[in-house]
Backbone as a ProteinNet text record, in pm:
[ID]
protein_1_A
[PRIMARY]
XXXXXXXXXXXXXXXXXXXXXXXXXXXXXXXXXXXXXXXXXXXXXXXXXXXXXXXXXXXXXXXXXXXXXXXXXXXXXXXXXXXXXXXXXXXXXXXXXXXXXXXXXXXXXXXXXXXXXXXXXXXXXXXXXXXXXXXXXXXXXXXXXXXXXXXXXXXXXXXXXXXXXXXXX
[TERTIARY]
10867.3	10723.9	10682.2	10553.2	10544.3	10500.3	10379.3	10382.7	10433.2	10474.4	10561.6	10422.7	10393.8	10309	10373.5	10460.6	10501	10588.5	10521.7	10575	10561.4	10645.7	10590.3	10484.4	10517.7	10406.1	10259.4	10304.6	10191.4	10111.8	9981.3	9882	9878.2	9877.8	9818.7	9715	9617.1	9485.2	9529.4	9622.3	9691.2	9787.4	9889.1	9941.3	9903.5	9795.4	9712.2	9651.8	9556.3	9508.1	9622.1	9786.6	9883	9912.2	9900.5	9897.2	9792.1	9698.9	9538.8	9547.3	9547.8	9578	9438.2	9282.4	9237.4	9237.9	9242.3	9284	9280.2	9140	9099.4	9195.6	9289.6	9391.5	9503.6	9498.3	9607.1	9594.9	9510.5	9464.9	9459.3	9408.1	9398	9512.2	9437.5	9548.5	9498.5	9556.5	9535.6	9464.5	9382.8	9336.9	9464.2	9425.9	9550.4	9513.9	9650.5	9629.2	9622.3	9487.2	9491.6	9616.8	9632.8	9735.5	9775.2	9919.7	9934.2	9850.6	9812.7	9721.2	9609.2	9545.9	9381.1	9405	9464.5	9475.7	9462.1	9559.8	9516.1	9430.1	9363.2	9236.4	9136.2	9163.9	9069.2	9050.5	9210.6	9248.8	9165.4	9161	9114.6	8934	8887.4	8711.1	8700.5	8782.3	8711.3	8732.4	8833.3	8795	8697.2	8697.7	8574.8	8431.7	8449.2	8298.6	8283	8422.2	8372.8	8299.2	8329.5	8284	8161.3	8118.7	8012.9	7960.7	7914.9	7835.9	7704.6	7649	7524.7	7616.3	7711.7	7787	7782.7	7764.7	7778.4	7879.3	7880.1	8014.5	8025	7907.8	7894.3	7970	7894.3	7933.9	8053.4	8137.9	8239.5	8351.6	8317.7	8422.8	8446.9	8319.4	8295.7	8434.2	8431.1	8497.4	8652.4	8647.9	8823.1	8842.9	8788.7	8778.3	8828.8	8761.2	8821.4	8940.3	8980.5	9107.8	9216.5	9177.4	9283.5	9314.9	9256.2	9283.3	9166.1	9195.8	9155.1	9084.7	9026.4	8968.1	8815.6	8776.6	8662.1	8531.6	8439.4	8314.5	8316.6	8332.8	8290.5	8414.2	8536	8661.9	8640	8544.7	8513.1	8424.9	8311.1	8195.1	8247.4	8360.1	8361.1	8467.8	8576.7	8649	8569.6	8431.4	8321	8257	8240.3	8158.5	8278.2	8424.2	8511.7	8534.9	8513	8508.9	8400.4	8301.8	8172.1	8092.9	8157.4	8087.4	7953.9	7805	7719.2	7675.5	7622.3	7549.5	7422.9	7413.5	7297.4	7213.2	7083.6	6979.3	6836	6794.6	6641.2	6550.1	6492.6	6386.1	6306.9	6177.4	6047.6	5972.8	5899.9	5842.1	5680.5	5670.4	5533.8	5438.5	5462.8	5344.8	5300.4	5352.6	5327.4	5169.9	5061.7	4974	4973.7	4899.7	4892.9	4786.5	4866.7	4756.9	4655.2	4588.7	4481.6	4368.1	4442.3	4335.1	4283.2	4152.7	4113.4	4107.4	4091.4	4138.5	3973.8	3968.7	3849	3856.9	3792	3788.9	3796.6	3905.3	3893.4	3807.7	3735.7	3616.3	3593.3	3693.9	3732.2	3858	3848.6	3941.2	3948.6	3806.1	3781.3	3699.9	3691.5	3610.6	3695.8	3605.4	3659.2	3626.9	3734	3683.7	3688.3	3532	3532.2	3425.2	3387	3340.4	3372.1	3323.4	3389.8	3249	3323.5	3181.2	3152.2	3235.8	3212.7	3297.4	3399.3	3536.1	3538.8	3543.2	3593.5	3683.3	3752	3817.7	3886.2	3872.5	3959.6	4081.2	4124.6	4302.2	4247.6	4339.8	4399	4534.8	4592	4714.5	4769.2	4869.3	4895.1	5015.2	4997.9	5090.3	5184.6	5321.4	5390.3	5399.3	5368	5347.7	5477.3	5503.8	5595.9	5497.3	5393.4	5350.7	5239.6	5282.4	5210.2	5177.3	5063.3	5012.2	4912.5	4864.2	4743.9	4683.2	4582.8	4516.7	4453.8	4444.4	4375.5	4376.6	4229.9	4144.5	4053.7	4074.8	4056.6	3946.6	3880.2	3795.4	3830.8	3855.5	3899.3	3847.8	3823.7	3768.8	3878.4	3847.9	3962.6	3990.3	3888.1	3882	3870	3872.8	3924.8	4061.3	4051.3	4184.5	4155.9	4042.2	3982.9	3923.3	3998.6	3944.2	3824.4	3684.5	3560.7	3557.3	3631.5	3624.7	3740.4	3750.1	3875.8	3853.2	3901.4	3885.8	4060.8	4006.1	4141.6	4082.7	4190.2	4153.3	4247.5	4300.7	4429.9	4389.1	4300.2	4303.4	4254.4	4236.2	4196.9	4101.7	4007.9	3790.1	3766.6	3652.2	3550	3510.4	3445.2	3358.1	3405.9	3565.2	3576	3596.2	3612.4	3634.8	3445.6	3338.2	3212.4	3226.2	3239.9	3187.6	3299.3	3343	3410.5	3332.7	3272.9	3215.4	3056.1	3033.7	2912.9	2921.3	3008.8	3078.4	3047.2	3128.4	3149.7	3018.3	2967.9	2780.9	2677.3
-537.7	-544.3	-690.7	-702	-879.3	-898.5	-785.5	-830.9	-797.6	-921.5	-834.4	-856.7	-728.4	-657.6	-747	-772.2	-848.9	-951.6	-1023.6	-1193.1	-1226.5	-1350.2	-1426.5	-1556.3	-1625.1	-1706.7	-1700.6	-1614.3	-1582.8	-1447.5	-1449.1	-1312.3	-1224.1	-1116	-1056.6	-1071.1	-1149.2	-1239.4	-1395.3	-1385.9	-1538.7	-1464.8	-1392.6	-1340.9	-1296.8	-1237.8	-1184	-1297.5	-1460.3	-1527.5	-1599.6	-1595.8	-1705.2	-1578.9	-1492.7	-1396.3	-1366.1	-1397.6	-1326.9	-1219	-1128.7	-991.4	-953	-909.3	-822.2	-778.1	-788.7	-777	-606.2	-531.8	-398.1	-362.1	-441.9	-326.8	-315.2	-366.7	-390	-260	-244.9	-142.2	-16.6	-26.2	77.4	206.5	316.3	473.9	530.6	564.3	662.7	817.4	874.6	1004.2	1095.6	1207.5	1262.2	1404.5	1440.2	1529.2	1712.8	1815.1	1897.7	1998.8	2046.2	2121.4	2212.5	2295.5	2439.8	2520.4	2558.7	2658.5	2618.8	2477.2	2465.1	2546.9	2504.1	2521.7	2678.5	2761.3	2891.6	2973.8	2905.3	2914.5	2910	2771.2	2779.1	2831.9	2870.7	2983.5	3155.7	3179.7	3268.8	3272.7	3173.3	3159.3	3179.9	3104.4	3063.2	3217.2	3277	3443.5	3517.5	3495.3	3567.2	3469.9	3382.8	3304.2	3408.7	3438.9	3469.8	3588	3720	3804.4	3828.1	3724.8	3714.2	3585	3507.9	3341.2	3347	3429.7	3429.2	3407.3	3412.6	3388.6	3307.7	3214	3122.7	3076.8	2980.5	2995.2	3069	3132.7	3281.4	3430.7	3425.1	3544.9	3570	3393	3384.3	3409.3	3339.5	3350	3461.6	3553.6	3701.8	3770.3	3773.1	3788.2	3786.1	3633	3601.2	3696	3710.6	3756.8	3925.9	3965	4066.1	4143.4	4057.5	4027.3	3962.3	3953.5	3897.7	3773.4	3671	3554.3	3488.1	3451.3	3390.7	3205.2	3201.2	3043	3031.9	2906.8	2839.1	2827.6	2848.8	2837.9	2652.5	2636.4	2504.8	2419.2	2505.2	2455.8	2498.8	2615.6	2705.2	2595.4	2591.1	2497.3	2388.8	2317.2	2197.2	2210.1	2297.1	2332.1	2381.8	2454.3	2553.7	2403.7	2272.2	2123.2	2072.3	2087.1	1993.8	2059.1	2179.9	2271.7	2287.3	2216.8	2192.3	2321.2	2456.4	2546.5	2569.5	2642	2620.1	2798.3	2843.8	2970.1	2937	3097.5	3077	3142	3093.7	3165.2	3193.8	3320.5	3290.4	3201.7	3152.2	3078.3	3095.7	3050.5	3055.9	3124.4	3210.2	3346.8	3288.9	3163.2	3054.9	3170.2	3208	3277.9	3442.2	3498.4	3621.3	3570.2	3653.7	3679.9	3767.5	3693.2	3785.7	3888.8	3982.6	4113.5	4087.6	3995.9	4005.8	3891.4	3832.3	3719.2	3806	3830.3	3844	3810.1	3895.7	3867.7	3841.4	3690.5	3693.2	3695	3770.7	3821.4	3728.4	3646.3	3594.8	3605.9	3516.5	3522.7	3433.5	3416.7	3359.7	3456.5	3538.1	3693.2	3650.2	3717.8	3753.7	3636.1	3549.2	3431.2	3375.2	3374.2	3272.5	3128	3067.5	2888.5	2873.3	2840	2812.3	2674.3	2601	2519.7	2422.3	2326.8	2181.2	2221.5	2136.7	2152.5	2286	2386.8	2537	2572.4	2519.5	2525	2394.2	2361.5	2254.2	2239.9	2149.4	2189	2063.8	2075.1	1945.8	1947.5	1869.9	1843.4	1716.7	1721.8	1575.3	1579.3	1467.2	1433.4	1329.1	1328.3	1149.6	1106.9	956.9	881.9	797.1	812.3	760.8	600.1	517.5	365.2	313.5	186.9	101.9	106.6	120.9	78.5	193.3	343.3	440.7	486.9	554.4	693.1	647.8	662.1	662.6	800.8	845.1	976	945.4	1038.1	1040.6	1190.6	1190.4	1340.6	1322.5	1420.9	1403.4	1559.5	1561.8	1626.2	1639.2	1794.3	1795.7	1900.6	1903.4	1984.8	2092.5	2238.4	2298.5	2338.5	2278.1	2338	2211.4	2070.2	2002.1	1938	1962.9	1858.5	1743.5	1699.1	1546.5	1547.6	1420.4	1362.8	1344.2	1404.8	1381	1267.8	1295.5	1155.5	1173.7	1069.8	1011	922.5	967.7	826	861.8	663.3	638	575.3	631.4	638	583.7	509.2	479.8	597.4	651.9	768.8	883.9	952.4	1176.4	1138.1	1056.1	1098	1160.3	1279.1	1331	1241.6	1153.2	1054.1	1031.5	985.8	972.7	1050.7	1171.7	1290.9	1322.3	1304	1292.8	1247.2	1105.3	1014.6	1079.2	1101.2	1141.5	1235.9	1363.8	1463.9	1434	1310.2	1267.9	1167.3	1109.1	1068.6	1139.5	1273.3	1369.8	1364	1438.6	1529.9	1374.3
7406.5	7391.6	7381.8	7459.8	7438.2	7303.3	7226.3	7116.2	6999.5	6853.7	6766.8	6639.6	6587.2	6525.8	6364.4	6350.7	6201.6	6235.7	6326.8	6341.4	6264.2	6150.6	6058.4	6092.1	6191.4	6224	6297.8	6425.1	6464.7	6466.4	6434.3	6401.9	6564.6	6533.1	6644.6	6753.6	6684.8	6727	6853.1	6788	6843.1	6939.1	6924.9	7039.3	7165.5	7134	7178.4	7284.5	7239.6	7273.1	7373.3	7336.7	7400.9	7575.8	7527.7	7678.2	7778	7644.3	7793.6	7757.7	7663.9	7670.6	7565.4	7632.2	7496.3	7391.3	7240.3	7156.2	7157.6	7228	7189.6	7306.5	7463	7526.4	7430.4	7326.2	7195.3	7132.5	7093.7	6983.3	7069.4	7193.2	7275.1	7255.7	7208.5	7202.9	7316.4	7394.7	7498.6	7435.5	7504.5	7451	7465.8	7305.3	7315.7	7366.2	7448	7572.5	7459	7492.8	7425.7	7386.3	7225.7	7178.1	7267.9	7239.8	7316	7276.7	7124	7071.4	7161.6	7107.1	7191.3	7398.2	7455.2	7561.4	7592.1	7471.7	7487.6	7504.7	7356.1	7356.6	7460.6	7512.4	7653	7717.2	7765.1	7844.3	7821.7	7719.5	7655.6	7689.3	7637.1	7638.6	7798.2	7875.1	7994.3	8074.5	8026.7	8080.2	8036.3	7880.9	7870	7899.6	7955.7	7984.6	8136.4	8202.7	8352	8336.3	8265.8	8188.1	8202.8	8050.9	8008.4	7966.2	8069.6	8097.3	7964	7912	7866.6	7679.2	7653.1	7544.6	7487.3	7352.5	7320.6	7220.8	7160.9	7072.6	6934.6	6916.6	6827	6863.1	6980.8	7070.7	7072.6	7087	7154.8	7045.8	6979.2	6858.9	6791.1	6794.3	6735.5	6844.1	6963.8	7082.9	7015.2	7042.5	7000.7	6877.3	6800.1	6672.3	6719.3	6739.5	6755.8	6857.8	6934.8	7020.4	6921.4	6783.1	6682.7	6680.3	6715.1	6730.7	6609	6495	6367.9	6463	6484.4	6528.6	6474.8	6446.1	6378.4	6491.6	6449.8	6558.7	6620.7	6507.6	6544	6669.3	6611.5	6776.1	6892	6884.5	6978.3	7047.4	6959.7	7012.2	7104.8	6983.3	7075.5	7217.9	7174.3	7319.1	7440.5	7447.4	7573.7	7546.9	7498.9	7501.4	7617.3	7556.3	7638.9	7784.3	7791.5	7917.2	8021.9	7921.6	8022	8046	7947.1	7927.3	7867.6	7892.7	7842.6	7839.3	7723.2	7772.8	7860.8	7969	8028.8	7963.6	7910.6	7820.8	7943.9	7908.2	8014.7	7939.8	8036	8005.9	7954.6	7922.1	7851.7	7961	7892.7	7921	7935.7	8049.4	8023	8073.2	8216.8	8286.8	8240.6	8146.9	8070.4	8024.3	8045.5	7992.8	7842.8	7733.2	7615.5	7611.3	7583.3	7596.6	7486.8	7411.3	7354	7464.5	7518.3	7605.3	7715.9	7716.2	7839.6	7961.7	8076.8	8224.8	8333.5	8333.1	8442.5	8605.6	8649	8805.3	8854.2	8957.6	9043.9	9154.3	9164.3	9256.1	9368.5	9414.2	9556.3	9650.7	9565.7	9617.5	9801.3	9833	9923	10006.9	9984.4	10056.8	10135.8	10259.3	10380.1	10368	10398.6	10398.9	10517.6	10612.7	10726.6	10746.8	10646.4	10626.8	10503.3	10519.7	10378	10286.4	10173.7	10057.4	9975.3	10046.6	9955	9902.1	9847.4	9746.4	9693.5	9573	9525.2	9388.3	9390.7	9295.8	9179.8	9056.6	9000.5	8916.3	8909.7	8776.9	8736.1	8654	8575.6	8592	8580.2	8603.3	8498.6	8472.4	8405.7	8459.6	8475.4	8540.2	8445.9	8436.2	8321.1	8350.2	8248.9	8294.3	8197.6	8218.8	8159.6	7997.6	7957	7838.4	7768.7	7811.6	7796.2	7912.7	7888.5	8036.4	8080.4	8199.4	8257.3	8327.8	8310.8	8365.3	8476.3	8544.6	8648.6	8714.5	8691.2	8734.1	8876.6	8949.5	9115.2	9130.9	9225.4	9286.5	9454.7	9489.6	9594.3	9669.9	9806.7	9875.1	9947.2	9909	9982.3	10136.8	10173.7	10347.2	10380.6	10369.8	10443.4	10379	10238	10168.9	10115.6	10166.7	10169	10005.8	9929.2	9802.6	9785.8	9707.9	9738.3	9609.6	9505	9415.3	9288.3	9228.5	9154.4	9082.3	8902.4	8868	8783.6	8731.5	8643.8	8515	8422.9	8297.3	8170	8079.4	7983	7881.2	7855.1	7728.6	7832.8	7714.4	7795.8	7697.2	7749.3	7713.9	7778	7744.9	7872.2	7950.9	7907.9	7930	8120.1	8137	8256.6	8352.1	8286.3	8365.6	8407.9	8331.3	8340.3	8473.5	8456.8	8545.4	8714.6	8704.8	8834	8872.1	8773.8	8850.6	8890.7	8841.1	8859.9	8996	8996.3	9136	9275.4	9241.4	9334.8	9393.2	9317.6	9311.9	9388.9
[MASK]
+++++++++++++++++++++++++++++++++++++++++++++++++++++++++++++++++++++++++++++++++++++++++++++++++++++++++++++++++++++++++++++++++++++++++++++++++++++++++++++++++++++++++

């Protein structure tokens, strides 16, 4: 080994400095390669992940658990972390209407757009900046596409959303 760890004269620091050698590729431990038990284990989750993907490391461990295998949620956790395993959960339930909100008639059902100026329509938007947001609310015509007006704004006032529709008009 080039270096000796209980030289009497020179420090590790200095050995270190007379080779060129990093002090931290010194210290450096290689990661240590997973147990036989852990591996089993893996072995184990990653069948029942094929199973059942929607599992998490509750599910999962409840699982092992009763296949007789005594293991901790939290090894579980982190072995389906080192496996790159994730449960699949559904999503947020955004576009469900609540049955106490009332439902207003769409009233462009049945309308033809065969001319500009008889659909119009607006948003706001915000634009993410290096130093906060900027808004910007637009007025748009649906039968040609064409921007009838636009403004820009650093806060969400009425005030500029006003002035755009006063723009438009």
């Amino acid at each position: 080994m080039l270096i000796e760890p209980h030289h009497p004269q020179l420090s590790i620091v200095r050995q270190c400095e007379l080779i060129g050698l990093n002090r931290s590729s010194y210290y450096h431990s290689p990661c240590a390669v997973e147990s036989e038990e852990n591996l089993s284990y893996m072995r184990l989750i990653d069948e029942q992940y094929l199973r059942t993907p929607f599992y998490g490391s509750r599910q999962m461990t409840r699982c092992l658990a009763e296949q007789g295998y005594v293991v901790n949620r939290k090894r579980v956790q982190r072995l389906m972390r080192t496996m790159g395993l994730q449960a699949t959960v559904p999503g947020p339930h955004t576009s469900r209407a609540h049955p106490a909100h009332k439902v207003y008639p769409y009233l462009l059902k049945d309308l033809q757009l065969d001319h500009a100026n008889l659909v119009w329509s607006t948003d706001i938007t915000y634009i993410p900046m290096h130093a906060g947001f900027m808004y910007l609310a637009a007025v748009i015509d649906w039968y040609s596409r064409y921007v009838i007006a636009w403004e820009l704004s650093n806060t969400l006032d009425h005030l500029f959303c006003v002035c755009m529709l006063e723009e438009a008009l």
